[in-house]
NUMI-562363 format. One record per residue (C-alpha): residue number from 0; residue in one letter; x, y, z. Coordinates in Angstrom, 3 decimals, decimal comma. Example, Ala and Ser with C-alpha at 12.3 -4.5 7.8 and 13.67 -1.06 7.14 Angstrom:
2
<nr 0&rest A&X 12,300&Y -4,500&Z 7,800>
<nr 1&rest S&X 13,670&Y -1,060&Z 7,140>
//
This chain:
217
<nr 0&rest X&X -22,172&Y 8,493&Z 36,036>
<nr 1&rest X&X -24,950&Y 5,635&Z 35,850>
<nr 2&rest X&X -23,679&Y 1,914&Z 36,033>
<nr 3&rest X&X -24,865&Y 1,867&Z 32,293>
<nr 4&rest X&X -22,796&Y 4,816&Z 31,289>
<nr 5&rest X&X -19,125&Y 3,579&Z 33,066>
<nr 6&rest X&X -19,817&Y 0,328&Z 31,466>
<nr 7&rest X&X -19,794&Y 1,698&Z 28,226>
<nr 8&rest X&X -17,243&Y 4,071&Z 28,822>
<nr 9&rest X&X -15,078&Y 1,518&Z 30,428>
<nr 10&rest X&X -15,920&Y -0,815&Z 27,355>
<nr 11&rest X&X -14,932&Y 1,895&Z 25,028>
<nr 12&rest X&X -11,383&Y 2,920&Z 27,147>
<nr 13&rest X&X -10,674&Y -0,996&Z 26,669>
<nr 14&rest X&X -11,493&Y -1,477&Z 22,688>
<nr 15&rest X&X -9,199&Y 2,040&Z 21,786>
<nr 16&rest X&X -6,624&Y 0,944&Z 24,429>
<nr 17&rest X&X -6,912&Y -2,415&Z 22,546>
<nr 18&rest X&X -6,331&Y -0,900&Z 18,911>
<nr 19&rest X&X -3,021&Y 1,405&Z 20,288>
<nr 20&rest X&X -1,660&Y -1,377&Z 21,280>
<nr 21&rest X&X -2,311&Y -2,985&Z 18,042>
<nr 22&rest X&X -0,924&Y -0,460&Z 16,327>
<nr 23&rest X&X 2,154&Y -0,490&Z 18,201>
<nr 24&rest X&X 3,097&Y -4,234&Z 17,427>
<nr 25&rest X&X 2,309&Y -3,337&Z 13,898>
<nr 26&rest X&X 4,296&Y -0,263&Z 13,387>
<nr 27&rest X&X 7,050&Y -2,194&Z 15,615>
<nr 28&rest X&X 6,346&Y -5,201&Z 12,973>
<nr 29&rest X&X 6,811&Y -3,266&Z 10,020>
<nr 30&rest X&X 10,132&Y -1,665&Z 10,875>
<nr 31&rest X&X 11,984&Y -4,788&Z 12,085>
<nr 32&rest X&X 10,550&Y -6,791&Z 8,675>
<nr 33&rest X&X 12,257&Y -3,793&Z 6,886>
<nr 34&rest X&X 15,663&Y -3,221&Z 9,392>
<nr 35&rest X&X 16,627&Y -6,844&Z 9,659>
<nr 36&rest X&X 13,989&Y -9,234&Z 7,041>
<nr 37&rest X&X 11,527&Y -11,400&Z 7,956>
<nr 38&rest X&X 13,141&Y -14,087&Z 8,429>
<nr 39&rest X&X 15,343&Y -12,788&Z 11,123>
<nr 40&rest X&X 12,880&Y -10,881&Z 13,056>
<nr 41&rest X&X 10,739&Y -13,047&Z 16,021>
<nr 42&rest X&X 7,936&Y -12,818&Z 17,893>
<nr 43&rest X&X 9,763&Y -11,842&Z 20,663>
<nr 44&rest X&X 11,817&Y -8,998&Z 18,880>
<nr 45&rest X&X 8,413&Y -7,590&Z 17,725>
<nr 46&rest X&X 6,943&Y -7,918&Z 21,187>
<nr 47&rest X&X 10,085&Y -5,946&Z 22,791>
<nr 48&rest X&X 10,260&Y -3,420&Z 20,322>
<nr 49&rest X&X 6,493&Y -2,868&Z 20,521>
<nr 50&rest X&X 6,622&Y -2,962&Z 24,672>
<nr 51&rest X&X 4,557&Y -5,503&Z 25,234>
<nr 52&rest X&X 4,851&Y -9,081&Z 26,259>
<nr 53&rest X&X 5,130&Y -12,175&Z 23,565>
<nr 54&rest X&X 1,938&Y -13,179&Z 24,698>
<nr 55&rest X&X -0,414&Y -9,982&Z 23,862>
<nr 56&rest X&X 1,731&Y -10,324&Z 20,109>
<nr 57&rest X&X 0,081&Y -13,619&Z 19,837>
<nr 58&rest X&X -3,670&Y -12,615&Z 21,488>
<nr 59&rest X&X -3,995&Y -9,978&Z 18,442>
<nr 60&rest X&X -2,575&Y -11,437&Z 15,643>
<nr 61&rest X&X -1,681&Y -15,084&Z 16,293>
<nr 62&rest X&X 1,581&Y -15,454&Z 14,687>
<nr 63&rest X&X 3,669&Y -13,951&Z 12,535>
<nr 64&rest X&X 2,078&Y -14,929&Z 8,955>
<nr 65&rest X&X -1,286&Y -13,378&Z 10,007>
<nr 66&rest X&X 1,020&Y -10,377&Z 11,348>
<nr 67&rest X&X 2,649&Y -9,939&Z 8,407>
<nr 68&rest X&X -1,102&Y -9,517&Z 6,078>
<nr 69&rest X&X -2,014&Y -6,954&Z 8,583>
<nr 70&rest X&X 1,268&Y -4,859&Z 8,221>
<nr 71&rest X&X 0,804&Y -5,257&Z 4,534>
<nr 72&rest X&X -2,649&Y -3,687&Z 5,052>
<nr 73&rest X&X -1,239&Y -0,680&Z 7,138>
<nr 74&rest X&X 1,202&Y -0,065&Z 4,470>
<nr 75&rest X&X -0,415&Y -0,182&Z 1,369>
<nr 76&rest X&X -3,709&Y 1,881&Z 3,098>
<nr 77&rest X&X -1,344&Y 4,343&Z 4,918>
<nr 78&rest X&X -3,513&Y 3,596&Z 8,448>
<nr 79&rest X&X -5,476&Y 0,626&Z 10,577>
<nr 80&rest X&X -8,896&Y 1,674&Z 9,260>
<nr 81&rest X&X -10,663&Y -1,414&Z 7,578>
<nr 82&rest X&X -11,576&Y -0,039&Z 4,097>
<nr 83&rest X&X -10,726&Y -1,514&Z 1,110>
<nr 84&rest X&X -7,916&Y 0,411&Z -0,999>
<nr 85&rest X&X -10,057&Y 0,810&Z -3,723>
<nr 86&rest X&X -12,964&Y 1,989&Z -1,641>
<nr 87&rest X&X -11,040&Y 4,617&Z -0,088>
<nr 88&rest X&X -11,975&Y 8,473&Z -1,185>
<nr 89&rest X&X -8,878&Y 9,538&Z -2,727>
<nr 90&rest X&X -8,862&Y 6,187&Z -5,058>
<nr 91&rest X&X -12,524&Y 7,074&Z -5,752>
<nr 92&rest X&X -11,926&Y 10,637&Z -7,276>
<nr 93&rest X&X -9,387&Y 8,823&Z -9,479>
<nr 94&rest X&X -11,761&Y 6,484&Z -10,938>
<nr 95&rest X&X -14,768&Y 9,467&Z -11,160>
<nr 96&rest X&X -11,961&Y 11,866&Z -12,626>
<nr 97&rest X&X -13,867&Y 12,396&Z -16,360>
<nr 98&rest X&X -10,507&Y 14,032&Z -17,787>
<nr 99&rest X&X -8,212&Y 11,139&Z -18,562>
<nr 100&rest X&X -5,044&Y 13,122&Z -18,779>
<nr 101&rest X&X -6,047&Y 14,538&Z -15,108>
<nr 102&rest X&X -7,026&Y 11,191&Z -14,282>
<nr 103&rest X&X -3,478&Y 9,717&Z -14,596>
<nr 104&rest X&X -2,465&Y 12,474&Z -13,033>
<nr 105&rest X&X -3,819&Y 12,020&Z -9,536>
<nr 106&rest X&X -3,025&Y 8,304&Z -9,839>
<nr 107&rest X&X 0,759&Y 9,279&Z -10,447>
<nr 108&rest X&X 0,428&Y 11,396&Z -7,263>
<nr 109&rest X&X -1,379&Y 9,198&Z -5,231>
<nr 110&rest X&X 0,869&Y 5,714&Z -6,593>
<nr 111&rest X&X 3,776&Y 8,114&Z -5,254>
<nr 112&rest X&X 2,230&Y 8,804&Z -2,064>
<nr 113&rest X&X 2,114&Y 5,105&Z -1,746>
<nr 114&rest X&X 5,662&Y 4,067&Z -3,026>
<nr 115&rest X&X 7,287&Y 5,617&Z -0,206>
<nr 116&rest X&X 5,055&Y 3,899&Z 1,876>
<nr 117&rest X&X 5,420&Y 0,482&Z 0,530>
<nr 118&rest X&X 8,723&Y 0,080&Z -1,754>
<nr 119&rest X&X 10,996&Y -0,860&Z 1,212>
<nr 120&rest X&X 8,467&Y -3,205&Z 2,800>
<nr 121&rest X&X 8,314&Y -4,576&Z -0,910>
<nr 122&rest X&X 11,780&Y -5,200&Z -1,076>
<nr 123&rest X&X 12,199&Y -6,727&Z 2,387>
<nr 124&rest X&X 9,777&Y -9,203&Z 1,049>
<nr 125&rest X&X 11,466&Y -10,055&Z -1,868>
<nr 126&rest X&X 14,646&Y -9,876&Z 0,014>
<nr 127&rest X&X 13,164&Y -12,919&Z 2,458>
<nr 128&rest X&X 11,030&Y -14,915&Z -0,301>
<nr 129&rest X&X 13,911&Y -17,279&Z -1,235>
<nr 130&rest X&X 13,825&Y -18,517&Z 1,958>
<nr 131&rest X&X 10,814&Y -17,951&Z 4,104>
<nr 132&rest X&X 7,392&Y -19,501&Z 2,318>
<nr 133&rest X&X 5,389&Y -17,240&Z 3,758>
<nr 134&rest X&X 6,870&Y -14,013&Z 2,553>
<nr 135&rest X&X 7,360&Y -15,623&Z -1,052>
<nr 136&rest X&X 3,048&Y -16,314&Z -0,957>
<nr 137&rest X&X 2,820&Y -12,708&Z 0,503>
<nr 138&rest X&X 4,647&Y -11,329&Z -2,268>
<nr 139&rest X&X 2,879&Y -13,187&Z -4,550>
<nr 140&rest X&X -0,324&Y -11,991&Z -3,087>
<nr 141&rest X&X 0,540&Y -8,082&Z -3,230>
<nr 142&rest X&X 1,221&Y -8,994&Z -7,169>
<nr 143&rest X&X -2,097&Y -10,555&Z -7,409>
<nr 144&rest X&X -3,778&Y -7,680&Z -5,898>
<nr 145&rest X&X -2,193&Y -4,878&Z -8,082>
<nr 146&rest X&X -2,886&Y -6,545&Z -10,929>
<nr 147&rest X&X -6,406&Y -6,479&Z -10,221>
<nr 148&rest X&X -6,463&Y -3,375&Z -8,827>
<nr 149&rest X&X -4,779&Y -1,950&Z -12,099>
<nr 150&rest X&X -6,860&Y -3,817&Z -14,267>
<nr 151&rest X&X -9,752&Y -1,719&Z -12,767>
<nr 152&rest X&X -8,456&Y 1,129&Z -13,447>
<nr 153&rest X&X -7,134&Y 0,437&Z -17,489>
<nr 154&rest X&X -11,114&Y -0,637&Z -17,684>
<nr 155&rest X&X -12,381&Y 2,502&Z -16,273>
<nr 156&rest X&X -9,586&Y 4,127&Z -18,918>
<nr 157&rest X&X -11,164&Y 2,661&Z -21,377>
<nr 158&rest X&X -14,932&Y 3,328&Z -20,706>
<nr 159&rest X&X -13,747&Y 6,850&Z -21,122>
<nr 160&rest X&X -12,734&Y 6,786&Z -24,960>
<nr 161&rest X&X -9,673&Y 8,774&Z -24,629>
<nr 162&rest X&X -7,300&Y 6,260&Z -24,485>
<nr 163&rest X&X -4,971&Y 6,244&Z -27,353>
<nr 164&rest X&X -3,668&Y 2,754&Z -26,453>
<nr 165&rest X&X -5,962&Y -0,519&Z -25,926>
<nr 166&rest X&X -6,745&Y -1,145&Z -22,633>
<nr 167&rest X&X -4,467&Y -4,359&Z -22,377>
<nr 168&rest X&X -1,559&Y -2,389&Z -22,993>
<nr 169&rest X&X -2,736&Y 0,666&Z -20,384>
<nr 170&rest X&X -2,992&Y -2,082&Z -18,170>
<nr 171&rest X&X 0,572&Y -3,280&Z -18,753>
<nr 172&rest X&X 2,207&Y -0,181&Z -19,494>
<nr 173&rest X&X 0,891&Y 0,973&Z -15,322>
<nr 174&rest X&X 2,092&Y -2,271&Z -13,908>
<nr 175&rest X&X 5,323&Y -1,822&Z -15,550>
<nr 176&rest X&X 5,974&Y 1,415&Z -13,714>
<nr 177&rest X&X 4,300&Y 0,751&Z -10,495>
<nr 178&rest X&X 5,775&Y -2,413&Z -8,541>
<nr 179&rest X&X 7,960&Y 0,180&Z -7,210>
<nr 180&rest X&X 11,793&Y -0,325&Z -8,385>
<nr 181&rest X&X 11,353&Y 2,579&Z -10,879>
<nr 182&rest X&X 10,644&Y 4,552&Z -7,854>
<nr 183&rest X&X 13,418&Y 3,375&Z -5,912>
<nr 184&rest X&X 15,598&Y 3,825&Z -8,210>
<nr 185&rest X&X 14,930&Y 6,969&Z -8,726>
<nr 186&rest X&X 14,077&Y 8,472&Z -5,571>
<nr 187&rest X&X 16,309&Y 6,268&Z -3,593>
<nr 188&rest X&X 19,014&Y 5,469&Z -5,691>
<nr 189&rest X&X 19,795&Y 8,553&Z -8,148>
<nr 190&rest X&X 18,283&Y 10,831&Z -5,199>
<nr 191&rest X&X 14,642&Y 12,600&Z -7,286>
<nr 192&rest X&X 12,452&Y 13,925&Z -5,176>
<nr 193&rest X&X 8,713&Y 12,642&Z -4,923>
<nr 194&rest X&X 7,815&Y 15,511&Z -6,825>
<nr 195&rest X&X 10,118&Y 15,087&Z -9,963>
<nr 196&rest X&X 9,047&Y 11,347&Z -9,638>
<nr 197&rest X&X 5,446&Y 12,069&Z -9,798>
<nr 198&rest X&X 5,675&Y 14,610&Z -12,733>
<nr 199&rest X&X 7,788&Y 12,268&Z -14,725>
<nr 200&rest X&X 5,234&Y 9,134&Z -14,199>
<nr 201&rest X&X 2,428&Y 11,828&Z -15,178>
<nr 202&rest X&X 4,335&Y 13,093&Z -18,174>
<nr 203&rest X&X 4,743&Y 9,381&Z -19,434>
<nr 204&rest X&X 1,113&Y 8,251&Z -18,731>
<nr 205&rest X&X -0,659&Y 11,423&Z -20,051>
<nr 206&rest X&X 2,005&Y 10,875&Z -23,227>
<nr 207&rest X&X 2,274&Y 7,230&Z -23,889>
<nr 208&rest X&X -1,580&Y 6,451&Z -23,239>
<nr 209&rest X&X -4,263&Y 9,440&Z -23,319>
<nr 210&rest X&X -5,162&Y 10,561&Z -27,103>
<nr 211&rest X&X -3,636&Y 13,487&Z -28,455>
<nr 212&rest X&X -5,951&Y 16,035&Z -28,644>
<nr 213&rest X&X -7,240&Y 15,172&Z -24,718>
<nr 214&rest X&X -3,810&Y 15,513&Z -23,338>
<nr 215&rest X&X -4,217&Y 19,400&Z -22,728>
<nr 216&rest X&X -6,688&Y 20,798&Z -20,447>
//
């Protein structure tokens, strides 16, 4: 192996070395902030947990505010890769679905995908935003981004001319149903299963929003 070679390899061992260990804290980060709050979980708790020392918490993220964004960003994506959600593929073929009916659809599959992944994280936040600032502004934050990110997609409704609603109240009628109680209590609480979730939310949608004589493939 040339000098040239090992250095990149070497390089390379480091940055992926770098990024499991990143992922570690995070995962480690994201269990404790749901176990025991936000509030009540430390630097040091997330270091042990994670196996590593206070020290390499604070080289990669900081502290715990900055920590807390990323695990948001891990949750509501579903992995570390740095792609915006509404870039991602399977948020794509939503918004390119022609068929509005099959459109709402995927989205109630793919918001329940996502529900399981971020309703408890969501409710340790609001569990801790009485008293801990920074989890009140993160909350605030994931509400700011949903409604954006739903407003896309009640415009993109809309361009398609089979909604039987207007597109403020598809907008409102989807942010009603997706800050995830409805699936916690649901799934959760009265014990559904994803799939009777998702079938329900797509029975509602398709019902409530698509014109009649599109709602049947």
């Amino acid at each position: 192996m040339t000098p040239d070679v090992k250095r990149s390899y070497d390089s390379s061992r480091r940055r992926e070395q770098a990024r499991e260990t990143q992922r570690r804290i995070l995962t480690a980060a994201h269990d404790l902030f749901v176990a025991q709050g936000y509030g009540r979980t430390t630097i040091a708790d997330i270091a042990r947990a994670a196996e590593v020392s206070a020290e390499t918490v604070y080289s990669a993220f900081r502290n715990k505010v900055t920590l807390l964004h990323r695990v948001w960003d891990v949750t509501i994506g579903g992995d570390d890769e740095e792609t915006v959600f509404h870039e991602r593929p399977e948020i794509v073929a939503i918004r390119t679905e022609p068929d509005l009916a099959r459109r709402f659809e995927l989205h109630a599959r793919m918001y329940t995908k996502v529900a399981r992944r971020t309703t408890p994280f969501l409710l340790a936040l609001r569990g801790a935003a009485g008293s801990e600032p920074a989890a009140g502004e993160m909350l605030a934050e994931v509400g700011r981004q949903r409604l954006a990110g739903l407003r896309v997609m009640a415009r993109d409704a809309a361009a398609t001319g089979q909604l039987a609603v207007s597109e403020r109240e598809c907008l409102d009628v989807i942010w009603a149903m997706t800050d995830g109680m409805l699936w916690h209590q649901l799934v959760q609480e009265r014990g559904w299963t994803d799939d009777q979730f998702q079938e329900l939310l797509a029975r509602m949608w398709v019902g409530a929003l698509v014109t009649p004589q599109r709602r049947s493939r």
